[in-house]
LOMAR-60229 format. One line per field, with one value per residue: x, y, z of N, C-alpha, C in turn. Coordinates in steps of 0.05 Angstrom, whole numbers, plus 5000, padded with zeros to 4 digits. Example, Ala and Ser with C-alpha at 12.3 -4.5 7.8 and 13.67 -1.06 7.14 Angstrom:
<recs>
n.u = 5264;5257
n.v = 4886;4955
n.w = 5156;5142
ca.u = 5246;5273
ca.v = 4910;4979
ca.w = 5156;5143
c.u = 5264;5258
c.v = 4934;5001
c.w = 5156;5157
</recs>
This chain:
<recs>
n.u = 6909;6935;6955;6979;7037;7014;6963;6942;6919;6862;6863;6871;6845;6847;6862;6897;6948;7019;7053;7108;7131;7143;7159;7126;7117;7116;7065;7018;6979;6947;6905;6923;6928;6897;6918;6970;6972;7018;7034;7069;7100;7134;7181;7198;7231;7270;7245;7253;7245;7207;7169;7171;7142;7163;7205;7173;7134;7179;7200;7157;7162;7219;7212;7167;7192;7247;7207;7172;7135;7084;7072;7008;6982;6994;7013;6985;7000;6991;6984;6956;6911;6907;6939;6946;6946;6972;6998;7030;7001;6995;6976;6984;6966;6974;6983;6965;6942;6938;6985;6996;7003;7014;7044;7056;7070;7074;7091;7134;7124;7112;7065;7055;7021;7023;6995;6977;6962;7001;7051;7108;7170;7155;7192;7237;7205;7201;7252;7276;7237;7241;7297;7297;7261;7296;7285;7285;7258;7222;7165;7131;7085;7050;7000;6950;6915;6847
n.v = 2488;2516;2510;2545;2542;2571;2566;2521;2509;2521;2468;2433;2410;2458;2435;2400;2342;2356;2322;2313;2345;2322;2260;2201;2166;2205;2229;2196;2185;2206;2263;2261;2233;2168;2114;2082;2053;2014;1985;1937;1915;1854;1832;1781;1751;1702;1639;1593;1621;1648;1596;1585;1555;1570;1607;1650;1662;1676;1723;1754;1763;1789;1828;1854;1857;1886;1941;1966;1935;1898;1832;1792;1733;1678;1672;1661;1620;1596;1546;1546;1547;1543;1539;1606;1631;1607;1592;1617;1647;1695;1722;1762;1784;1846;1891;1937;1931;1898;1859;1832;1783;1759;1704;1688;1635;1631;1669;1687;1738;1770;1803;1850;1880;1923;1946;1997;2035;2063;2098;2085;2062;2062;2062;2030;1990;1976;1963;1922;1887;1860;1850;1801;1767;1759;1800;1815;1858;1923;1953;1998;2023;2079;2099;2139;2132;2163
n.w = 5316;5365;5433;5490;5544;5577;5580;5612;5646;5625;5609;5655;5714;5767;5814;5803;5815;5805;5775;5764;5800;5847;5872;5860;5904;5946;5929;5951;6002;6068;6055;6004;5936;5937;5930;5892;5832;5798;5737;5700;5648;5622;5585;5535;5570;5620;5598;5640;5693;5687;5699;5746;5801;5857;5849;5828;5874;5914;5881;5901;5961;5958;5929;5973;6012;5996;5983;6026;6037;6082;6075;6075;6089;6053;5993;5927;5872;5819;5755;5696;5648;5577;5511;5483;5538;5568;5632;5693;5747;5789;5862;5915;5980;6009;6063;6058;6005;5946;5906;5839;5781;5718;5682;5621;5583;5521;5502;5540;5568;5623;5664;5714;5768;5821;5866;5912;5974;5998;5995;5951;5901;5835;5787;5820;5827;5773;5752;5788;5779;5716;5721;5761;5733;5692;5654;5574;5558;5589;5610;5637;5680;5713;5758;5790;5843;5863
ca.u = 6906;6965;6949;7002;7030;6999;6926;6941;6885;6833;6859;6865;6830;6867;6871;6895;6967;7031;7069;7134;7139;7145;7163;7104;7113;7109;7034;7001;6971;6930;6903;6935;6915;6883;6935;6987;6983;7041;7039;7101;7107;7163;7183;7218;7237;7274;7235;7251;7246;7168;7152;7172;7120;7183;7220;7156;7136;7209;7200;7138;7172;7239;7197;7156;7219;7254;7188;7170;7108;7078;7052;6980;6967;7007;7031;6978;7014;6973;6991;6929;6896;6908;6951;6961;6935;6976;7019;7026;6979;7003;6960;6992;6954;6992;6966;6956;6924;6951;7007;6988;7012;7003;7064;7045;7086;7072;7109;7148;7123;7095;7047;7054;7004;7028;6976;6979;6951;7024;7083;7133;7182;7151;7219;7239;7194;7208;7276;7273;7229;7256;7335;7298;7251;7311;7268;7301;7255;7204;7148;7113;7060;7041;6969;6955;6885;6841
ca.v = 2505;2518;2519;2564;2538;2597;2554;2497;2512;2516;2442;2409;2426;2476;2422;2369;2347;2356;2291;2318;2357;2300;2235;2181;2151;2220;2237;2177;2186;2224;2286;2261;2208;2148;2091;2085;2030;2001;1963;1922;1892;1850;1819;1756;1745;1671;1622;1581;1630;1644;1574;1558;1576;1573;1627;1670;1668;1687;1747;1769;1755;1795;1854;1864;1875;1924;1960;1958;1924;1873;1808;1789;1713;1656;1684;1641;1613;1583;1549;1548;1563;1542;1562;1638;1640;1586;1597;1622;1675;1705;1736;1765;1812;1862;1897;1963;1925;1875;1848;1805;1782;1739;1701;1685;1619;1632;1704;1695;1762;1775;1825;1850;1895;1928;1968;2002;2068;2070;2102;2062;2072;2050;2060;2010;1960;1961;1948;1891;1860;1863;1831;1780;1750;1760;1800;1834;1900;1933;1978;2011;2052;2082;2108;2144;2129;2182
ca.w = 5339;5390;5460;5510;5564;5606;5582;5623;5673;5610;5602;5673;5738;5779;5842;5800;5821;5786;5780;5756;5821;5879;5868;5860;5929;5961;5921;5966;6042;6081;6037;5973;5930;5963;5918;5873;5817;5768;5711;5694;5631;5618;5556;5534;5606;5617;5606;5659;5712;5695;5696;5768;5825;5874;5840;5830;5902;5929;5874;5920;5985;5964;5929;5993;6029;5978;5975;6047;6040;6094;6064;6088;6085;6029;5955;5904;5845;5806;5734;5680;5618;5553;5487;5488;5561;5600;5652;5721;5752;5819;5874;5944;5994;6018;6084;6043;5983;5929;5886;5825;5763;5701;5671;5590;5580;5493;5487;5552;5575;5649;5670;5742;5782;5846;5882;5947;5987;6020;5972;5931;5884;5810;5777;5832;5821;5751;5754;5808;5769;5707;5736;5768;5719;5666;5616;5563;5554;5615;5597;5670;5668;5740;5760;5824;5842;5882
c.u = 6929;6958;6974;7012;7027;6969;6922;6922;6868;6838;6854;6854;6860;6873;6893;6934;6988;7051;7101;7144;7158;7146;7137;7098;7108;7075;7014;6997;6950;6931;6914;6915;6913;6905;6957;6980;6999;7038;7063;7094;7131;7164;7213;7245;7246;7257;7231;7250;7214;7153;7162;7166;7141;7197;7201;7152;7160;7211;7182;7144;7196;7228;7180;7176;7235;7230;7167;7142;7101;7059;7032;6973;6990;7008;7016;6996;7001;6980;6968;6922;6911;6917;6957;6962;6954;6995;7017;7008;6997;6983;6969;6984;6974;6974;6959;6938;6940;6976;6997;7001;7016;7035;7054;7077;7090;7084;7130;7153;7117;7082;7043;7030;7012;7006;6973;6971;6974;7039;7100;7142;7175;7181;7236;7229;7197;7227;7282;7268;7229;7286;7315;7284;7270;7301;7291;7293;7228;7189;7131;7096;7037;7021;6967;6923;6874;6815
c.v = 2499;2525;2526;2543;2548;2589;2532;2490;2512;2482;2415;2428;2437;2463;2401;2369;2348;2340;2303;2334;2353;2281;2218;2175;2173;2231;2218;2188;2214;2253;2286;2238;2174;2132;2100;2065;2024;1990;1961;1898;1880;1828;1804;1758;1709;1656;1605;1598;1641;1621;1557;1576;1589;1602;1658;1683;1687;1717;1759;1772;1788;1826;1868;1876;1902;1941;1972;1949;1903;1852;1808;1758;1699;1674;1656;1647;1591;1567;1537;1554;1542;1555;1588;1647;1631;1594;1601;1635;1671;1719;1741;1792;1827;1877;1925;1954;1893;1874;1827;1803;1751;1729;1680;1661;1616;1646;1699;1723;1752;1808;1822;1882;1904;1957;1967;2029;2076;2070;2073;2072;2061;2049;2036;1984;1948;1948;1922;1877;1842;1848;1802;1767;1747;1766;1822;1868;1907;1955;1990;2025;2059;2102;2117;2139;2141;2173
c.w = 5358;5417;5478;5525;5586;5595;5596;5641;5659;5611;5634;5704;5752;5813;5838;5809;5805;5794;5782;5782;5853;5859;5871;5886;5947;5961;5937;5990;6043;6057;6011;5958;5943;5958;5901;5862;5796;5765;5705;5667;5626;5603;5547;5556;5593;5619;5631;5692;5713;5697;5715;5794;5846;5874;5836;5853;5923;5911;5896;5955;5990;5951;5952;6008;6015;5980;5996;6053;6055;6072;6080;6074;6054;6000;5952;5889;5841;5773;5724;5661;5603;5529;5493;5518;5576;5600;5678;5728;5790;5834;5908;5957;6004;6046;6071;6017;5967;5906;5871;5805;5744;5680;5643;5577;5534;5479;5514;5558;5608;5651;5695;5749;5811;5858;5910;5952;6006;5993;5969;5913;5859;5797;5794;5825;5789;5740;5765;5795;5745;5708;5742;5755;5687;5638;5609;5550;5576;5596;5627;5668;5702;5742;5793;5825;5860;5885
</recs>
């Protein structure tokens, strides 16, 4: 079966928004969607730069600023778990919501979370974060939440 694309209204509601239109950071605020959230994977990242709280922290410090986000209260860094699990875990409020993220000392991946009800550039954040934890491939995957 072949669906048009003059059926696009049988397939999605006729309010719903169209991403490709506006930029991500513009679809957030008043009368739009409530959040935005990105996922950041990032893969075989330097070792030694996910396995030092110092260097994590100052990622969350120097991304709030590129991304104009106020901090709310200390950047946890935490290191924990066991075999496939252990490593860091991150957790920093943001005054719009949170920043978190899990650094996997076994694959040398990280997994970051940025969620906020105030725009941002995802393509931004994936880059940034990406350079500064020295991974060698990013995967993003951005969610608007209503």
């Amino acid at each position: 079966m072949s669906i048009s694309a003059s059926s696009e209204s049988a397939i999605f509601p006729t309010n719903a928004p169209v991403a490709a239109s506006r930029p991500a950071q513009d679809m957030v605020g008043e009368g739009k969607a409530w959040g935005l959230c990105t996922a950041v994977d990032l893969q075989d990242c330097n070792p030694d730069l996910i396995r030092d709280a110092a260097h994590i922290k100052r990622y969350v410090v120097e991304l709030c600023e590129l991304i104009g986000m106020k901090r709310f209260g200390e950047c946890q860094v935490v290191d924990f778990g066991e075999g496939r699990v252990a490593g860091y875990s991150m957790v920093q409020l943001i005054s719009t919501s949170l920043i978190s993220g899990h650094f996997a000392n076994d694959t040398n991946n990280a997994y970051l979370d940025i969620f906020s009800c105030k725009g941002y550039d995802p393509a931004v954040v994936e880059s940034f974060s990406k350079e500064f934890f020295g991974a060698r491939r990013s995967l993003a995957t951005m969610t608007l939440r209503y």
